[in-house]
Structures are given as C-alpha cells and as structure tokens.
N, C-alpha and C positions, 0 to 999 in steps of 0.2 A: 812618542808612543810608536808611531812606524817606522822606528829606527832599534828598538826592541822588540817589533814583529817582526823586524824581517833578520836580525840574532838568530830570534827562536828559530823562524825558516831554514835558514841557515845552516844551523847546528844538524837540525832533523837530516838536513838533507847531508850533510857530513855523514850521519849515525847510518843512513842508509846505503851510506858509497861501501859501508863495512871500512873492509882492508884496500877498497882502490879500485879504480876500472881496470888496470893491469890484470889484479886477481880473479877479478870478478872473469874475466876474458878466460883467465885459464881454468876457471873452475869450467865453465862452458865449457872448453876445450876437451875437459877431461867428460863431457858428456853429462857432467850434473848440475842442476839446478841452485841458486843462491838461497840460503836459508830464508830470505824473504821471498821469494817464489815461490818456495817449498810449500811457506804458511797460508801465502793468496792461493793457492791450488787447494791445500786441504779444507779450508774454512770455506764458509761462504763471502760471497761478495762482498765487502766491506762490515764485515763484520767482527774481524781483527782491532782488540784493545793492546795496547802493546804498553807495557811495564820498563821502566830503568832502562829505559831509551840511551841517558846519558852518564850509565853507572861507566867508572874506570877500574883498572886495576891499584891496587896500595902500593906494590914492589918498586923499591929502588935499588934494587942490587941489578950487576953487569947491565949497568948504562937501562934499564927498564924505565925510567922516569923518562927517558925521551920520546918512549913511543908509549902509551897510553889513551888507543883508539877507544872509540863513545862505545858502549853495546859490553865488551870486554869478548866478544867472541862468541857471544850467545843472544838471541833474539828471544824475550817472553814475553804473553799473554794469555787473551782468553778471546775466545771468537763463537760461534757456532757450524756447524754440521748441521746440515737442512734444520737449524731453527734452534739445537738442539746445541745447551751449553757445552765447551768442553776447554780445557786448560793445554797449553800447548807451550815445548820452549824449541828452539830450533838453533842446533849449533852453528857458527857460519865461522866456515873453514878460512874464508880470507881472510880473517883476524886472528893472528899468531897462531893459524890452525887450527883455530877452534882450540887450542889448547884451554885446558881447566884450572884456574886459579881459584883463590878462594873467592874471591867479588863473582867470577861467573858460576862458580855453585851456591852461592849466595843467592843469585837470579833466581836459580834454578827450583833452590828449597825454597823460596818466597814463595813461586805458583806453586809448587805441590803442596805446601801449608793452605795455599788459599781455597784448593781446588777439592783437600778434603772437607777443610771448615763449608761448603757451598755444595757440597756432595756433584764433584762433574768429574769425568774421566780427567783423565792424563798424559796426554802422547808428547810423545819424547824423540824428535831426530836426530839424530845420531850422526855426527862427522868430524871428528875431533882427533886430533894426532897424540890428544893423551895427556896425562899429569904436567902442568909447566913448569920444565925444569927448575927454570930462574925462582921459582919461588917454594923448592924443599917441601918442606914438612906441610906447607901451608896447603899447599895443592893438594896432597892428602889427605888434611883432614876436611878438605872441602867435599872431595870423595864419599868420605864417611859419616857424614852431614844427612849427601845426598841418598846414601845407602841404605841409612836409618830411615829415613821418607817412605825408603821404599817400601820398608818393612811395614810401616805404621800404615800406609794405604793398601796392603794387602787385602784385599775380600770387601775393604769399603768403598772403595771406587774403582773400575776398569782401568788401567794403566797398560800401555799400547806401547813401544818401540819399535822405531822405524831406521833402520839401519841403512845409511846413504853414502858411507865412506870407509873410511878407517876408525873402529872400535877397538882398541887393544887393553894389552895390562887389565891394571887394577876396573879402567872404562867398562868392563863389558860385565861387570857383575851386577850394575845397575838396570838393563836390558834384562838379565839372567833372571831377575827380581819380579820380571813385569808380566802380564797375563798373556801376552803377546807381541811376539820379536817377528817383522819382517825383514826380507833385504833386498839390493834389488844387485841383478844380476851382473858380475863383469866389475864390478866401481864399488862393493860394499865387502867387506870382512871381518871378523873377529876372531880374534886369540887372545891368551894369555901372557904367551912368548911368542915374538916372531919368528921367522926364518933362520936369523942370522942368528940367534941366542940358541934357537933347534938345533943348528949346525954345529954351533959352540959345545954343547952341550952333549949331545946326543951323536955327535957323527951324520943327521940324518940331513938330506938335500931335500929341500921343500919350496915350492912357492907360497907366495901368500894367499893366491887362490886357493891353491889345492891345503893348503894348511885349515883356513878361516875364511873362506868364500862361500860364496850363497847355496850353493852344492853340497858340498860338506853338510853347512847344518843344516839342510832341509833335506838330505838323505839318509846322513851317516850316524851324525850325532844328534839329532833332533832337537840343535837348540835354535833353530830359527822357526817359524810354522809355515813359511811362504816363502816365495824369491819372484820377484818381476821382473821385465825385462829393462825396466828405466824408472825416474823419478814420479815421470806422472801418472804413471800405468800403476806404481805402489799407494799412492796417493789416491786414488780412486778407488782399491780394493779399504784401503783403512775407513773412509766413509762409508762405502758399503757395510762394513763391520761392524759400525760405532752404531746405523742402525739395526742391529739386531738386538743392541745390548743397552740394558737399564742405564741410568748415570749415573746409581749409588745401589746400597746395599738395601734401601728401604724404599726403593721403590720398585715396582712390579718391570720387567720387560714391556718396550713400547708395543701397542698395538697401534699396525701401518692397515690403510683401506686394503681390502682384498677383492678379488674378482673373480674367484673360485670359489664352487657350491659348495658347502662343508656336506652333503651329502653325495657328492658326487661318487660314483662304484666305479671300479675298475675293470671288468671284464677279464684283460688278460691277466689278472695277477692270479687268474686261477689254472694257467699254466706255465709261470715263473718256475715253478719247481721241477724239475724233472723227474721223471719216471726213474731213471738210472741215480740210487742213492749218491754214489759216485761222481756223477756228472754236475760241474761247477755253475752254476748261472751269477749275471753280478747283481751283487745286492743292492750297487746306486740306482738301477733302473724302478726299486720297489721306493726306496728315497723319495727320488725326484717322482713317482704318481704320489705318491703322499700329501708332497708340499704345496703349498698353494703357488700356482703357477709354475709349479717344477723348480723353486729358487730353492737353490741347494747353494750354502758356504761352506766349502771342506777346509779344515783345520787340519796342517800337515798332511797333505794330500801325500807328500812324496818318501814319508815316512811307516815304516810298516806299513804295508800297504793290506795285509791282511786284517786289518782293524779301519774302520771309517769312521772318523768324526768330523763332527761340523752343526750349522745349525738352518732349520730352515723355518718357515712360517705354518702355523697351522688356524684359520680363522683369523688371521693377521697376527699372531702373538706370538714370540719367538721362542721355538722347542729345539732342544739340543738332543742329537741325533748320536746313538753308538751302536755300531754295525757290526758284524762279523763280516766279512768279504768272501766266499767261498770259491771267488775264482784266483786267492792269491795264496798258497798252502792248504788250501780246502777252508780257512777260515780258524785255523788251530790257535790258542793264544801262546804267546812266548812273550820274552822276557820284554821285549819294546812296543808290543803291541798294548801289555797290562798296562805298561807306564802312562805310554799313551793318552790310553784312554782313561788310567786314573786321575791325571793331570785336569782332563778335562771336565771327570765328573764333577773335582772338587772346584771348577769354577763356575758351572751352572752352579753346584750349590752355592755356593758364596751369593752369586745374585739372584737368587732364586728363578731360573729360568728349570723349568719342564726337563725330565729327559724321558726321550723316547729310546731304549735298547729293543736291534730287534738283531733275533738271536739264528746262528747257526753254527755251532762251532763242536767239533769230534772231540776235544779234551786240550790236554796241554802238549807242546809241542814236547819229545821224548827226547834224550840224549846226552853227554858229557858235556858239551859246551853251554849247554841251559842250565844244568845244575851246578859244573864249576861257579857259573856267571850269576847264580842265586835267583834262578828263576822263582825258589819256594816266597822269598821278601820281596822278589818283586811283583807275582801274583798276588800275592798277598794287598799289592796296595792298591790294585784295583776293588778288591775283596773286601778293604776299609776303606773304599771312598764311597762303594754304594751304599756299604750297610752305616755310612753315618749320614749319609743324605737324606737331608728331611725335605727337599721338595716333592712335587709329584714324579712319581714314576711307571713308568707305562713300559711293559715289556708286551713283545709278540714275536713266537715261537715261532721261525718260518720250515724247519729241517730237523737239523739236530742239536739234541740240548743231552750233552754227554758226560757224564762224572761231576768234577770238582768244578768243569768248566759250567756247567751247565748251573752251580748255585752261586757260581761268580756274576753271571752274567745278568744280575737286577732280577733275581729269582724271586718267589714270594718269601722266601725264608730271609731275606736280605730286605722286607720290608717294602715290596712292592704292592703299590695299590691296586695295578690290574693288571693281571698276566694272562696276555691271550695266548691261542698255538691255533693256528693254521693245522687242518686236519692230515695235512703230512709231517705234521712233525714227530719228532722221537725222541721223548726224555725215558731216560735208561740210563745205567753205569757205565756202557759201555757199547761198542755197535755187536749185532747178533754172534756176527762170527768170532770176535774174540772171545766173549760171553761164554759164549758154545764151546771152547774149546778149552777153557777154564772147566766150567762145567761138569764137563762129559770126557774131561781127560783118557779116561779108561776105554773110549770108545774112539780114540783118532784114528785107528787104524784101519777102521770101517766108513769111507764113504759116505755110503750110503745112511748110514744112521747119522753121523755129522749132518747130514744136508736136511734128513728129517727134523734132528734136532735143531740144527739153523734156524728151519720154517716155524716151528713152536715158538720157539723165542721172540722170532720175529709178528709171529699173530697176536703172542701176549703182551710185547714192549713195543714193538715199532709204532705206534703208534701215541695220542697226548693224551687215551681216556686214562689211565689210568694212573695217572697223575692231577686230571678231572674231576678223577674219582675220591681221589683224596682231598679235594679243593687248592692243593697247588696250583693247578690253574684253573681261573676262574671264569671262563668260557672257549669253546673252540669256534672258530669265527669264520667267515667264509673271507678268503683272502681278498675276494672284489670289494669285500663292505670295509676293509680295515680305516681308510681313512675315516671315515664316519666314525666307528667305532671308537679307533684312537683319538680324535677330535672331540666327540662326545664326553669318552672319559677324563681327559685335562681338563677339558671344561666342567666337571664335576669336581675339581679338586683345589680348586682355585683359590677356597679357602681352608684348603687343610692347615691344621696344626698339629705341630709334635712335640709331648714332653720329654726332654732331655734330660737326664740327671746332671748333676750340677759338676762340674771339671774346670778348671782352669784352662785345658786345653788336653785335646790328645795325643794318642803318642804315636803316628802312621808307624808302621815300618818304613823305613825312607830306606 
C-alpha cells in the first residue's frame, strides 16, 4: 500500500514540475509566474481542486509519443475567490508552450461544461504559443470546441481572461468571447498575424508589442479592458472584480458589508458644476462621492476616455456606473465611446446588476471620419443596449443633455425608471447659440438681437423644468442629496419586472 502512495506522490509531483525546473527557471526569467502560481495567487488559500492532473496528449506523429508530459499544458479546476466559487484553467507555457492539442482543449471544455451546469464564472489564463502543430486539424478543432463554450456561456456565467503571455492566431478569439480580457504589461500580446507574416504580407515593420501588446489594446483597439504591470498586480485586480459580479445569470450581484451612510449628502457637489457652461470639471470626482467608500472599478479606463465605465458599490450592492466625462472632448459621444459603453450595458444586463448613467454630453461628435467610420450603427448600439435593458436604471442629468445624444443616454423614453437632472442642467436640441442662429437666421447680422435672442432661449431651455414639465424627468434633485436619492431609487427597484415580447433573439446593429 505505501508503495502505491508514494506512485501517486510521485506522479503529482512529476504533473507539478510541468515542463522541468530548467523551464520553470526561464519562465521566471522572463518575469512571469508558473501557471500554478498563477492559480495559488488567484484563488484562495488551498482552495484549489484540480482536475486531469494526469491527462496526456493522443499524438504519435514526428516522434510525439516520446514526450507526453502529465497536465498536456494546461492546469484546471475549481477553487474560490474570498469563499466565492469560481472555475479556473491556467495554460502553463513550460509544457510544449502551452501549445493547444486536442487532450488540452478537452481539459479546458470539461471545466467550462462544469462551470455552466454549477452556474460559477470562468477565468481563463492565457500563455500558450498556439495551435500544435504536430497534431493538424486536431488542434483545431479543439479550438472550436472551445469556441463554442464560449458561446454557450455567454450572459450565463461571467467569463474573465487573463492574458499573461503570447495569445496569437486562431487563440485569441476565445478571450475576444469573454466579458473581460486583461493583460499584463511588457510579457503579454495578442494578434491574429504576427510580425513576420505583417511583414510578409503587408510590407509593414512591426513589433509584437506595438502589433498586440497591452497598449494597443487598452488604448487603440479596445480589446483588452486593463493592462498591469506584472502577474500579481493582474491577479489581484481580477479578485477584485469577480467581487462585484453575480456567479450566474439568476442570481442577484453580491451584497459586501458597507461602512458608508446611505444618507450621507455631499455638500460640494453643489459646486461641481461650473458657472461657465464651457468649463470642464471631471465627472469621477461625482463617482467616487457616490460610492460607498469612494470604490470605484473602471473598465477600460484607458479607452475613450470621454465615456467612464465601471462599477461601484451602492448600500453594498454592485451598481454599474456610465459617465459622460466632460473634461475629455467636453463629453461628446463618438464612434468608441458608444461601443464602449454599449459593450458594457449589455453585461450588466445579462447579470442583472443596476446601472447608474449620469449624463453630460453636447451631442454627437460631428465630422467625415465618424461618419465615413459609421458612427450612425455604431451610436445606434449604444441606443439598442439601453432601450432593451430590463434591469433598473437610474439616470441623473448633471449639465447637458443635448439632441440625439441626450435620448441615447438612459433617457425616459429608452425606458428609464428615474431620471433625475440637477437643477443646472439643459435638455434642448441643441446649445442656445446654435439654436439661435438656426432660428433667427434672418437676424445674424445684428448682434445685438442675436445675443437677445441667445438669452430667451436660454431662460426657456437652459434649464430641466421643462422637460419636468413634461415628466421626462422625474424630479430635479439637489446635487448634495443625489447619493441618497439614487440609492433610494435602486432600492426601490429591486424587484422590478419587464414583459418582453417573445423573440428568439435580437438583431443589435453590430
């Protein structure tokens, strides 16, 4: 019998050398962490179950039957996040590179089957050199296995990617799948094509960084949401995260102890706005007095920056936050900021978390490069992500609320439950002076009557009653009370319901 436990020991401790101390050494080298680091980091303390410890690969083609490491290149389980289930697989690069055969997407689709059947997130690290060769078509359709998972978990469980190395090819479409792609800074990238095929290809001179590094897509292309500076620092924001968010589709967001008064007022938010319509102030400073304890999680902090999302706590419960930013284009929407922040409605709705818009924005950005580039489809999907959102929604008017932009942005006509406006704000078609000069065309040439005419406009529209008036919005609020207010009203909604007419699904404009 002690001669078959200590096999078993044995073996484990084989499965856990991976690819070898050699490799193990150079992955250090290279500044990152072993896929089983990775996973003792994220989970909590022994709290890792670990699955197909001993799976191999099937391939005997070019000499593969000789090397048939334990694990195949991938580590899965299931562990928790302060307490809190979650399904985890972790590529580990010193086994043939993490390369993907079909045995390791096998691993891979085993937890994400288990992890919807059990309704727990899904996080996914990522460090893999890619499809393996030696095994053709097989590695492929392991791919596509996994692709299809991906699909299938869409909106019913949170599914998280954590990008820690090289993600390339066909690899990164799995990530692209997921509700949130990290990376971490200097040691992580994604493409399609590398460099050398750009080159081939295209003429173009590129590195890998600057192709598919953490920069890129957390500025340019906005397909990462974050970048860190290492594995542990990404590792710790993804816990962070995973407490904001439900672990399935039918259950409510967790409520965490809080330590902030839900009535507490804010005094200066009754001078957040400036006197000079013009003049920017930032909108995370109204955010963070909001939240309890000022914990604010921004999502794509580094993309558009003229739009804010992210989520924060209100009464312990997690409310997802969409901003206009007025200190970055004055807060105008355009074609990345709609996406944006369409991306993100449609996954508070999916887990039914809260959102809070709170609005300042002049209209749509104007020009040939926004409409070449279809700004009208891609406003638009911001357009169809609130007006099919059935959670609650809470808007508050802090500025301006202008044209098209103004019934984009979680208006009542898009089916908002309570649309406050801060008594400086301005819902109109458009700001005075343009209005005015539309208007009174017949009269530019006179000054003086322009500037008269200005001030009318502005005493009849610059203001929210008369959109008050009409019950578009449904109180004007004193800026100091708003967390109250808005905290008050989620809590009143908590058991809304909405009837849908009956669809197979919709058709976004994509």
């Amino acid at each position: 019998m002690k001669d078959i436990l200590q096999t078993l020991e044995d073996r484990r401790g084989q499965a856990r050398l991976g690819g070898g101390q050699k490799r193990i050494d150079a992955q250090h080298g290279r500044g990152k962490l072993t896929a089983r680091e990775r996973i003792d980091l994220l989970l909590d303390e022994g709290s890792f179950e670990e699955f197909d410890m001993f799976m191999t690969h099937r391939c005997t083609d070019f000499g593969m039957e000789e090397n048939q490491p334990y694990g195949d290149g991938v580590v899965t389980g299931w562990g928790t996040i302060n307490g809190r289930q979650v399904y985890v697989f972790s590529q580990d690069f010193t086994v043939l590179g993490g390369s993907v055969s079909a045995t390791h997407a096998q691993k891979i689709c085993k937890i994400m089957d288990m992890a919807v059947q059990n309704g727990a997130p899904i996080i996914g690290i990522n460090d893999s050199g890619g499809a393996r060769i030696q095994e053709g078509v097989d590695s492929l359709a392991g791919y596509g296995e996994v692709f299809q998972r991906n699909i299938m978990a869409s909106g019913v469980v949170p599914q998280i990617s954590v990008i820690m190395g090289p993600c390339a090819g066909g690899a990164v479409y799995s990530p692209a799948m997921t509700d949130f792609i990290f990376m971490v800074k200097d040691s992580s990238y994604m493409f399609v094509t590398g460099p050398d095929v750009v080159k081939t290809v295209t003429n173009e001179q590129v590195s890998a960084e600057e192709l598919g590094g953490a920069s890129t897509h957390t500025k340019k292309s906005s397909v990462a949401d974050a970048a860190f500076e290492n594995d542990v620092e990404a590792l710790a924001e993804v816990r962070r995260l995973v407490d904001f968010l439900p672990l399935n589709n039918r259950q409510k967001p967790p409520k965490r102890p809080f330590f902030d008064a839900p009535d507490r007022v804010e005094p200066s938010l009754d001078t957040l706005v400036p006197d000079n319509p013009n003049t920017p102030y930032d909108m995370k400073e109204l955010i963070l007095k909001l939240a309890d304890e000022g914990d604010f999680y921004e999502i794509q902090e580094d993309f558009a920056k003229n739009m804010i999302t992210g989520f924060i706590r209100l009464e312990g419960r997690t409310v997802g936050v969409v901003a206009n930013q007025p200190m970055v284009l004055a807060g105008v929407l355009d074609i990345d900021s709609a996406r944006k922040a369409a991306r993100f409605v449609r996954f508070c709705d999916c887990f039914d978390i809260p959102i809070l818009t709170l609005v300042d924005v002049p209209g749509f950005l104007p020009g040939t490069s926004q409409e070449y580039n279809g700004v009208i489809k891609h406003g638009a999907k911001l357009l169809f992500a609130y007006g099919e959102a059935t959670v609650p929604k809470v808007t508050v008017i802090t500025r301006k609320a202008y044209g098209g932009a103004y019934v984009v942005m979680s208006s009542k006509h898009l089916r908002g439950d309570f649309n406050y406006a801060w008594p400086t704000a301005e819902v109109a078609v458009m700001g005075a002076k343009g209005a005015t000069e539309i208007i009174h065309r017949a009269d530019l040439g006179d000054p003086e009557k322009i500037a008269a005419h200005t001030k009318n406009y502005e005493d009849r529209f610059a203001n929210p009653f008369v959109a008050a008036e009409r019950g578009f919005i449904d109180e004007v609020i004193m800026p100091r009370s708003t967390r109250v207010r808005v905290s008050r009203a989620i809590a009143s909604l908590r058991n809304k319901a909405h009837d849908m007419p009956w669809k197979k699904h919709d058709n976004i404009p994509l």
